[in-house]
C-alpha positions in Angstrom: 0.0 0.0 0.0 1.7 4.0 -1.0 0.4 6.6 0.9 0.7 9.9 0.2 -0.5 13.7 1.0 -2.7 15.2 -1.7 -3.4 18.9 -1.8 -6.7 20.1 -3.2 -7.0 23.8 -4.0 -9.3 25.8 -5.2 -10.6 29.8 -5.3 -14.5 27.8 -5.2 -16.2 25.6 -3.4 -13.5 22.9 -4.3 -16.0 20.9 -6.0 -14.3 20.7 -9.3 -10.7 19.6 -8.2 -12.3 17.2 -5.8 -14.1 15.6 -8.7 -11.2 15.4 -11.1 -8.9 13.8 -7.9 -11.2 10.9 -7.4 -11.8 10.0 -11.1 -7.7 9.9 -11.2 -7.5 7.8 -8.1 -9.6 5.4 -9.4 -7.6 4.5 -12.0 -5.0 3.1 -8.8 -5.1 0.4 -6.9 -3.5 0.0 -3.1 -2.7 3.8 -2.7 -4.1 5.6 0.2 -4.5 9.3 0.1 -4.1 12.1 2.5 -6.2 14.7 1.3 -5.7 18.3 2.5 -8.4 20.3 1.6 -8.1 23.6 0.5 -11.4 25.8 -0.6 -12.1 29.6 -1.3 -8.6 30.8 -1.7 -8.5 34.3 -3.0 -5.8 36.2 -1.4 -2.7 36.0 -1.0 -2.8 35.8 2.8 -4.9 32.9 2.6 -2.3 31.3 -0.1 0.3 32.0 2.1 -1.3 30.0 5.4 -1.3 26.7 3.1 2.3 26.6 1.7 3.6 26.0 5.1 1.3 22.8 4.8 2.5 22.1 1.2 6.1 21.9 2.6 5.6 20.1 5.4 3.4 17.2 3.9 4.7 17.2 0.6 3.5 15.3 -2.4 0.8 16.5 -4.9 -0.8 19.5 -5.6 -4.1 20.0 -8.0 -5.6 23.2 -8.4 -7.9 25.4 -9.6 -6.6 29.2 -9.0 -8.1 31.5 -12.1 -6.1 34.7 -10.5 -2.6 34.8 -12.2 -0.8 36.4 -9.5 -1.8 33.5 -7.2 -1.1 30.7 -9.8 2.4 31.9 -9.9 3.0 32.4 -6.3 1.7 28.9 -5.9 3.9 27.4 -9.0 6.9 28.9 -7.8 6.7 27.2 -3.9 6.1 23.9 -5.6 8.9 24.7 -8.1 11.5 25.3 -5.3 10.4 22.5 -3.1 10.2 19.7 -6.1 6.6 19.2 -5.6 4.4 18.2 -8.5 1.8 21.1 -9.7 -1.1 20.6 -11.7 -3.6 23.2 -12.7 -6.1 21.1 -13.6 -8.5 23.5 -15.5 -5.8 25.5 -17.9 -5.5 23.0 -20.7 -9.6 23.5 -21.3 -9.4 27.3 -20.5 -6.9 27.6 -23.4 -8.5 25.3 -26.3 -11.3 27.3 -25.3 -9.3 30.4 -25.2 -8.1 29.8 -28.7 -10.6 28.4 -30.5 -13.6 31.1 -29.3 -10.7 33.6 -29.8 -11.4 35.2 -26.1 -9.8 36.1 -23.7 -10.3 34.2 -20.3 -12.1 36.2 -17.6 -10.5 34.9 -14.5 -13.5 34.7 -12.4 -13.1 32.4 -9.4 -15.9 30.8 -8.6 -17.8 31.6 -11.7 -19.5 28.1 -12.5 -21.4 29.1 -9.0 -22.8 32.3 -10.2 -27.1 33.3 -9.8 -27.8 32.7 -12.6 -30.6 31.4 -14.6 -29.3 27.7 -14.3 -28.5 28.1 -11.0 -32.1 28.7 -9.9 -33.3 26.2 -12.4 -31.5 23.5 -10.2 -32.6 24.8 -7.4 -36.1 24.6 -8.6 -35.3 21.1 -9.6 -33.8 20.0 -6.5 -37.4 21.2 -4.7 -39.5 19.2 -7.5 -37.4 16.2 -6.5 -37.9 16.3 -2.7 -41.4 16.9 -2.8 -42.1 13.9 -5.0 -39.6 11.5 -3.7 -41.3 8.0 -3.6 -44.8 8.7 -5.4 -45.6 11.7 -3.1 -47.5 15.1 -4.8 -48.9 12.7 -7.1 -51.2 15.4 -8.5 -48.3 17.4 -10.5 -46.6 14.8 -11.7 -47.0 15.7 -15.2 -44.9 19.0 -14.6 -41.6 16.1 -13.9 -39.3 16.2 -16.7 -38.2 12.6 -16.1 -39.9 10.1 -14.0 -38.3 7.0 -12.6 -39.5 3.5 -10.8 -38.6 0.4 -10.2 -38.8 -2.0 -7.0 -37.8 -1.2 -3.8 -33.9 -0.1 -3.3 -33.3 0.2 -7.0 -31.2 4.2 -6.3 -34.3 5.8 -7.4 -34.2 8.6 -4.7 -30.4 9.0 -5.3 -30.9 9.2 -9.3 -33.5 11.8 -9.0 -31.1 14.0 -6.6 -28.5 13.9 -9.2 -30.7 14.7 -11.9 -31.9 17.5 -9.7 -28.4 18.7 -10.2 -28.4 19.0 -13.8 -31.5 21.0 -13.8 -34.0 18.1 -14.6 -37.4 17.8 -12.4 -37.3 14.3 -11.5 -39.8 12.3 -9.8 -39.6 8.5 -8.4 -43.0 6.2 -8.0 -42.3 2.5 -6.6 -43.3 -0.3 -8.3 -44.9 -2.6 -5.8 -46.0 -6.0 -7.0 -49.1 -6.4 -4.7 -50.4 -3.0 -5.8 -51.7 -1.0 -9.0 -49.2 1.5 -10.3 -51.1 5.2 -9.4 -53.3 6.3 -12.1 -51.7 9.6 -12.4 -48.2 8.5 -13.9 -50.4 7.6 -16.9 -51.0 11.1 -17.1 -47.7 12.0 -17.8 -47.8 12.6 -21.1 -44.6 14.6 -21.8 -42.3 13.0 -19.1 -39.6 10.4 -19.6 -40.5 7.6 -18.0 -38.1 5.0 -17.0 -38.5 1.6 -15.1 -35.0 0.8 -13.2 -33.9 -2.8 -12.7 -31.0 -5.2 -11.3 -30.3 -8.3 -10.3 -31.9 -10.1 -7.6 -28.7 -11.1 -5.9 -27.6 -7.6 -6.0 -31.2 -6.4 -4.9 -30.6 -8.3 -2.2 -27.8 -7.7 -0.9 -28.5 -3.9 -0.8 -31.9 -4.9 1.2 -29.7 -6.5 3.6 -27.8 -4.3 4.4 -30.6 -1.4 4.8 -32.3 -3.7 7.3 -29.1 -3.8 9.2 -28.7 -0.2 9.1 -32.7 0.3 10.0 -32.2 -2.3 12.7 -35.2 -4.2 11.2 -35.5 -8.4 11.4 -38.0 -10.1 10.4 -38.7 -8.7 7.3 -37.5 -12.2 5.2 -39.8 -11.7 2.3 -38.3 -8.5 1.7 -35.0 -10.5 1.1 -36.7 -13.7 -0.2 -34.7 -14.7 -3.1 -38.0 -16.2 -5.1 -40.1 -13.7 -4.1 -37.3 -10.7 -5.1 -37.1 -12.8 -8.4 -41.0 -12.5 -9.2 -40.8 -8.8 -7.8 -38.5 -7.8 -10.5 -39.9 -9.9 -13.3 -43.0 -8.4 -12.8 -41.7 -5.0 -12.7 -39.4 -6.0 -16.1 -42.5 -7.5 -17.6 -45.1 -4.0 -16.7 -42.0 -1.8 -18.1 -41.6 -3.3 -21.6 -45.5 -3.4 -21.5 -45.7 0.4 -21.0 -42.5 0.6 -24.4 -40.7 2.2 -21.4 -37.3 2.4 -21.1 -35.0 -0.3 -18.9 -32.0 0.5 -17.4 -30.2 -2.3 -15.3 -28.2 -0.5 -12.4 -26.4 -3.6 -11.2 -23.5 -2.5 -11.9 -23.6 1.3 -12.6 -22.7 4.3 -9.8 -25.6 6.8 -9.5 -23.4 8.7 -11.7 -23.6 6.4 -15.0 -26.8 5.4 -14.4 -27.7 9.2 -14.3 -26.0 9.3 -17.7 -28.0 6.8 -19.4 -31.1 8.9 -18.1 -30.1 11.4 -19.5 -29.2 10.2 -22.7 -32.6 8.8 -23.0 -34.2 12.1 -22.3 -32.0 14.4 -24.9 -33.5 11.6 -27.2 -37.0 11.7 -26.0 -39.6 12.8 -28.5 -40.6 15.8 -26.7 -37.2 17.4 -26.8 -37.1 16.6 -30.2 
C-alpha cells in the first residue's frame, strides 16, 4: 500500500478539483491518500497560510486558481520545493481560449454564479424532494423525467443527481401487490423510466438497509424467489408500457444518471 499527501486547491467551493482527484484515483489500486483540503482561496494571505502545509506534507498539488498572481506564487513554492503542480482547469481554459478567440475572464468561482441555471437547479432539487417515492402525485405531469422500479433500485439517489443537472425528477415504486397510481399515466410529456438489477444484488442492498434500519423479520423483503418474481413483474409492466429499462447492477448513481439522461436528450418531446 503507498500513501501519500494530496493537496486540493481551489478559489470555489473545491468541487471541481475534488471531482477530477477521485476520477484519477480510481484509476490506482493499493494507494491511500491524505487529502488536504483547501477551498475559497483568494488572497494572497490565505495562499500564504497553506504553503507551510505544502512543505511540510509534501506530495501533490491540484488546483484550480483562475487569478494569475496566485497561480504563480503557488507554482513557484512547488517549483523550489520539487513538488508536483497541476492546474487542472488551464488546458480546457486555453482550447477554449483559442478556439472562441477570447480572452479568459479569471473569475473564481464563476461556474457558482445566480444565474438562470443556478435557480433552475434549485427549482429542480425542490421538485425532486417533494415527489420523492410517489408523493404530490397530483403534479406529476410538470416532472421532466420520471423513474420507478422496486424497492432499493437508487431511485431517490438518481432523482437528486438529476436535480443537479437541472431536470425535475420524480420516483414512484413499483410494488407488485399493488396497481401502479393512475396519475403516472398522465404524464404525457415526461420520460419515464422503469430501473432494474439483479436479484442477488437487490438483495444484498436490502440486507444491508435492514441492518442499518435495525429491522428483522422482514424475510420476504430478502426472499430470493419472491425478489425474483418482484422484478420480473416489474421487467415485464415496463416493456408493456415501451418504457425504457435500465439495469443498475453495476452502474454508480453517476452512469446510471447518464444513461437517463441520454434517454431524455432523445425523448420525443425534446425533439
Amino acid at each position: 500500500m503507498t500513501t501519500f499527501h494530496l493537496h486540493l486547491i481551489s478559489d470555489s467551493t473545491g468541487e471541481t478539483v475534488s471531482t477530477i482527484a477521485r476520477a484519477v484515483l480510481a484509476q490506482f489500486d493499493d494507494v491511500e491518500v491524505v487529502e488536504h483540503n483547501w477551498s475559497l482561496i483568494r488572497s494572497r494571505g490565505q495562499l500564504e497560510k497553506l504553503l507551510s502545509s505544502i512543505q511540510e506534507y509534501r506530495g501533490v498539488v491540484l488546483y484550480t486558481l483562475v487569478k494569475p498572481e496566485l497561480e504563480e506564487v503557488l507554482k513557484n513554492k512547488c517549483l523550489s520545493i520539487s513538488v508536483p503542480c497541476i492546474p487542472v482547469l488551464a488546458p480546457a481554459m486555453e482550447a477554449f481560449s483559442t478556439f472562441l478567440t477570447r480572452e479568459v475572464q479569471h473569475r473564481p468561482g464563476g461556474q457558482h454564479e445566480l444565474d438562470e441555471d443556478y435557480f433552475q437547479r434549485i427549482e429542480a432539487m425542490q421538485f425532486v424532494l417533494s415527489h420523492d417515492d410517489g408523493q404530490a402525485l397530483h403534479d406529476i405531469d410538470q416532472a421532466d423525467v420520471i423513474l420507478t422500479g422496486v424497492s432499493r433500485t437508487s431511485k431517490t439517489p438518481t432523482c437528486v443527481y438529476l436535480a443537479n443537472r437541472g431536470l425535475k425528477a420524480a420516483n414512484v415504486p413499483f410494488i407488485a401487490s399493488q396497481n401502479v397510481p393512475e396519475e403516472i399515466f398522465s404524464a404525457k410529456s415526461s420520460l419515464i423510466v422503469g430501473l432494474t438489477t439483479t436479484p442477488e444484488r437487490l438483495i444484498q442492498v436490502r440486507r444491508n438497509r435492514l441492518r442499518q434500519m435495525n429491522e428483522p423479520g422482514l424475510e420476504s423483503y430478502v426472499d430470493l424467489e419472491l425478489v425474483r418474481g418482484e422484478l420480473n413483474q416489474a421487467r415485464h409492466f415496463f416493456t408493456g408500457q415501451s418504457w425504457p429499462i435500465i439495469d443498475v447492477t453495476r452502474r454508480s448513481i453517476e452512469e446510471t444518471a447518464a444513461a437517463v439522461l441520454s434517454l431524455y436528450r432523445n425523448h420525443p418531446e425534446n425533439s
